[in-house]
N, C-alpha and C positions, 0 to 999 in steps of 0.2 A: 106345296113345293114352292120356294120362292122363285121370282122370274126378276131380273133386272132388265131394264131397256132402255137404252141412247140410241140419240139420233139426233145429226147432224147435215150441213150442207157443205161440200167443199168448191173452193174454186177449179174443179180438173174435169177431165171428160173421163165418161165411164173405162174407155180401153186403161187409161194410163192408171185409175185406180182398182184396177181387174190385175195390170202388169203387177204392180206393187205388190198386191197378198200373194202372186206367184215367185216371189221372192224368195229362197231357202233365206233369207236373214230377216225379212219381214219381221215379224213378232219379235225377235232381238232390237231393231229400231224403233217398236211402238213398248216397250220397256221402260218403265221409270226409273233411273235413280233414287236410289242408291240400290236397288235389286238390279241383277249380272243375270243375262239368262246365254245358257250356253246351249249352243245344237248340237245333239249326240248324235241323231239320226235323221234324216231329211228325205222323203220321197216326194216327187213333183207333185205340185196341188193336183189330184185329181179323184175319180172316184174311188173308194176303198184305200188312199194310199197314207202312209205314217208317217208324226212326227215324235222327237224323242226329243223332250229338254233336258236342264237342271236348271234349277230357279233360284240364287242363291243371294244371301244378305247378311255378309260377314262371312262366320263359320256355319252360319244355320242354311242348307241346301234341301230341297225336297226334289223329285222327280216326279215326270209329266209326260204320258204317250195319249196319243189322243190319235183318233182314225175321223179324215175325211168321208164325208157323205154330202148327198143331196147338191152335187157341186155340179152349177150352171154355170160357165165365163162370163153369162149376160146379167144376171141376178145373184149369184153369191153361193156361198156355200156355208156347211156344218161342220165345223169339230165337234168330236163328244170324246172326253176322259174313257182312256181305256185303263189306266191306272193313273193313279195320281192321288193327293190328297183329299179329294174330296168323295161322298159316296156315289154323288151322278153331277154332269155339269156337261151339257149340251149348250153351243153356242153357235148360235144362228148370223150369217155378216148376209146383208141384204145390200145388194146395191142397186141404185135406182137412179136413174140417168134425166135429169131436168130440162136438160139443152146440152149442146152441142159442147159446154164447154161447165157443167154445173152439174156435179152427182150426189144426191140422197145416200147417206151411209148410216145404217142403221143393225146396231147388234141386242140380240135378244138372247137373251143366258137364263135358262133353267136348272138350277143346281137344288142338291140336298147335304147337308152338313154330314160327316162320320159321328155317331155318336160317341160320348166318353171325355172324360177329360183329358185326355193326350190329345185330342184335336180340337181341343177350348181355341188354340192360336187362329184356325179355320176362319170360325167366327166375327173375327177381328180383320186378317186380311183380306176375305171376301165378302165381308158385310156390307150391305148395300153403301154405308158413306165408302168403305174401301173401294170399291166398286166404281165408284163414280171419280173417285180419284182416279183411280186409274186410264177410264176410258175418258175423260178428261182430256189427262197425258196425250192419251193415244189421239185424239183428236188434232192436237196442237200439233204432232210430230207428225200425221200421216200431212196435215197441209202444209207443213214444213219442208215433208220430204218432197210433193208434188208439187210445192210451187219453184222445184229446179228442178222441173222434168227433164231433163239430156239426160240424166240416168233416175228411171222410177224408183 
C-alpha cells in the first residue's frame, strides 16, 4: 500500500493550528488552484463526526465523505474515505508543538488506487509528485493563514 509523508515546521503555537483544522472551511483554504472544493456537509471536528465535499476542475467534479477518528485537540487527528474516489485513503494530521510559539505539522496518508481504467486519472492526481504538490500548497497557505492569526 503506498504511504506519502510531509512534514513541516510552522511559525504558530499549537492552540492556534489545532483552531485552524476545526474550521468548517479549513480544507477549502488549503485547496490549490485551480481545483474549487465545496462543503456539502460539515460536522464539528470530533470523534466519529463527517465531512461531505465536491472537489471540482472545470466540469470535471468527484465527490468525498470521509469520517473523523483518532481525534486528540493536543496531537491531531484521522480522516479516512468513506466514499470517494479512491479504494482506501486514511490520512493522519499530527501536530507536535516545539515551543511556545513553533508547531511540527506532519501528515501521513495511506491510500490504495480503484482498479481499472476509469480510474487511470486516480493515478495522476494522487500520485506521489501530485501529492506533494499539493501538500506543498497546503503548507504555504496554512503559514499564510496563521501568520494573521486575529482570525485562525
Amino acid at each position: 500500500m503506498p504511504e506519502f509523508r510531509h512534514r513541516f515546521t510552522l511559525k504558530a503555537p499549537l492552540e492556534a493550528v489545532i483552531a485552524f483544522h476545526q474550521q468548517p472551511q479549513a480544507l477549502a483554504r488549503l485547496t490549490p488552484p485551480p481545483l474549487c472544493l465545496e462543503i456539502l456537509y460539515h460536522e464539528p471536528l470530533g470523534e466519529g463526526s463527517r465531512l461531505r465535499f465536491r472537489l471540482s476542475l472545470g466540469l470535471f467534479s468527484i465527490f468525498w465523505e470521509a469520517i473523523h477518528r483518532e481525534v486528540d485537540f493536543r496531537q491531531g487527528f484521522t480522516d479516512e474515505q468513506v466514499q470517494g474516489p479512491l479504494k482506501f485513503w486514511r490520512h493522519r494530521h499530527t501536530f507536535i508543538p516545539l515551543d511556545a510559539n513553533h508547531t511540527v505539522v506532519e501528515d501521513q496518508i495511506r491510500y490504495t488506487y480503484r482498479p481499472g481504467w476509469r480510474h487511470l486519472w486516480t493515478r495522476v492526481i494522487f500520485s506521489p509528485l501530485g501529492l506533494r504538490f499539493l501538500f506543498t500548497y497546503r503548507q504555504h497557505a496554512l503559514a499564510r493563514a496563521l501568520a494573521h492569526r486575529g482570525t485562525p
